[in-house]
N, C-alpha and C positions, 0 to 999 in steps of 0.2 A: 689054117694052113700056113706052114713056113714063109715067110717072104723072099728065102736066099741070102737076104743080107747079114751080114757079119757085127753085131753088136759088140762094140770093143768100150771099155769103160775110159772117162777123160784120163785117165794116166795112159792107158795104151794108145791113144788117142793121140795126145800131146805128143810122145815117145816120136808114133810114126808121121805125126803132120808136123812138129815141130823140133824134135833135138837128134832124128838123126838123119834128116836133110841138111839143119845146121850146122852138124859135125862135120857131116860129109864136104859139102861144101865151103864154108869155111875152117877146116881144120885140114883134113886129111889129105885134098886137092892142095893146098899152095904147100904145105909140109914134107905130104907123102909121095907127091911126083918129084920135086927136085931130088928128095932122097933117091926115089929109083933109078931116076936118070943118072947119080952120082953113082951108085950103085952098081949100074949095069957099067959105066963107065969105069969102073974100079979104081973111084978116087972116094977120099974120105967123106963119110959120111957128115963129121964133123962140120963140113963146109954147107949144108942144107939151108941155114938161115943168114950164111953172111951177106945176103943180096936182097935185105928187106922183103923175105917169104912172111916173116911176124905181120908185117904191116898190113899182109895179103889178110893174113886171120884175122885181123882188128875187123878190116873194112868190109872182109864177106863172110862174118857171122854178126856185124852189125846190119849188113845189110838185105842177108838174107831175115832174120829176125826179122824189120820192118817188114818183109813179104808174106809173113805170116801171121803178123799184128794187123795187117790190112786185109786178111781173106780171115781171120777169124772175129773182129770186129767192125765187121761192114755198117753196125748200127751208128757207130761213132767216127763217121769221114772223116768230118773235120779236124777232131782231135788225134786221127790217125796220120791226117797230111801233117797237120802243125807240129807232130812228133818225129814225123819221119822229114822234114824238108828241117828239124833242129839237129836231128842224129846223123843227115847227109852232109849237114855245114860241120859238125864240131869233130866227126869221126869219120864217117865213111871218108869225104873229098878229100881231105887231108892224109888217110892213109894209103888211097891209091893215089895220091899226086906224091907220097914219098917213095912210095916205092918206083913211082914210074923213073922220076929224079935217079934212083938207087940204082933203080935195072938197064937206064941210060948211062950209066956215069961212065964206061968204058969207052961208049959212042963218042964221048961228047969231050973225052980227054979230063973228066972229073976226076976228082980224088976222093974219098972219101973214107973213115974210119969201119969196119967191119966191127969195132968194139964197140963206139957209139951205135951204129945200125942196129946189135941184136939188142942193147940195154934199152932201147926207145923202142924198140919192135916189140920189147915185152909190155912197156907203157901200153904202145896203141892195142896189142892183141888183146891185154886185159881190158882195156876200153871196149875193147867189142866183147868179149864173153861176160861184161858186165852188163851190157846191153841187153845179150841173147838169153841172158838168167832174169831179168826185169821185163823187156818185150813176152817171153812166153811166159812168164807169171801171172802177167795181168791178162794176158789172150785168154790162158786155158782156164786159171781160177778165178776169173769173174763169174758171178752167179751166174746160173745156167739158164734163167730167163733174160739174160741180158741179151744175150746176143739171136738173132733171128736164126741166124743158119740152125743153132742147138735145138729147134724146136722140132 
């Protein structure tokens, strides 16, 4: 007798537990709201990333990745905190303390370059989409007896 449950293979698998939560959240969310908001506002679109939105994508597809390197390798805690308390010091805290910097700087009477902002925002964003291609690499294509949940 059928169980109801839905048998999806690790590619479909990965797709919906890992790369398009990651997108969503780190790409489309800090990208594709400013845009609308610019958008609906009927000012250029062009202006979506001068306000350290990139640093947004560094920090939350690095950091959502870690969320999902930690719920699909529960067998390996430790090596899961020691990676994620290394990718919180070098990427994640660093790209929301830039942007927060970025997105205060009006408050605070800052000045700042809109040129340097998006060329370092590409730094940190690929910092994090390198992360989120290496975290769910090793999550989903580690052998299938590796991890308890797979069983």
């Amino acid at each position: 007798m059928p169980s109801g449950r839905l048998k999806l293979s690790r590619w479909e698998e990965m797709a919906l537990q890992a790369v398009l939560p990651i997108w969503l959240i780190g790409i489309v969310l800090p990208l594709g709201l400013p845009a609308l908001v610019l958008g609906l506002s009927e000012v250029s679109l062009s202006q979506a990333v001068d306000h350290g939105e990139l640093y947004l994508v560094g920090g939350n597809t690095a950091f959502a990745s870690l969320l999902v390197l930690a719920w699909a390798r529960i067998d390996q805690a430790i090596r899961v905190f020691i990676l994620s308390v290394l990718v919180g010091t070098t990427i994640v805290g660093p790209c929301y303390l830039i942007w927060a910097l970025i997105a205060t700087a009006g408050a605070r009477s800052a000045h700042y370059s809109s040129y340097v902002t998006i060329h370092w925002g590409l730094v940190a964003a690929g910092c994090g989409l390198f992360v989120w291609v290496v975290v769910v690499a090793c999550s989903f294509l580690a052998p299938v007896d590796a991890s308890p949940s797979r069983r």
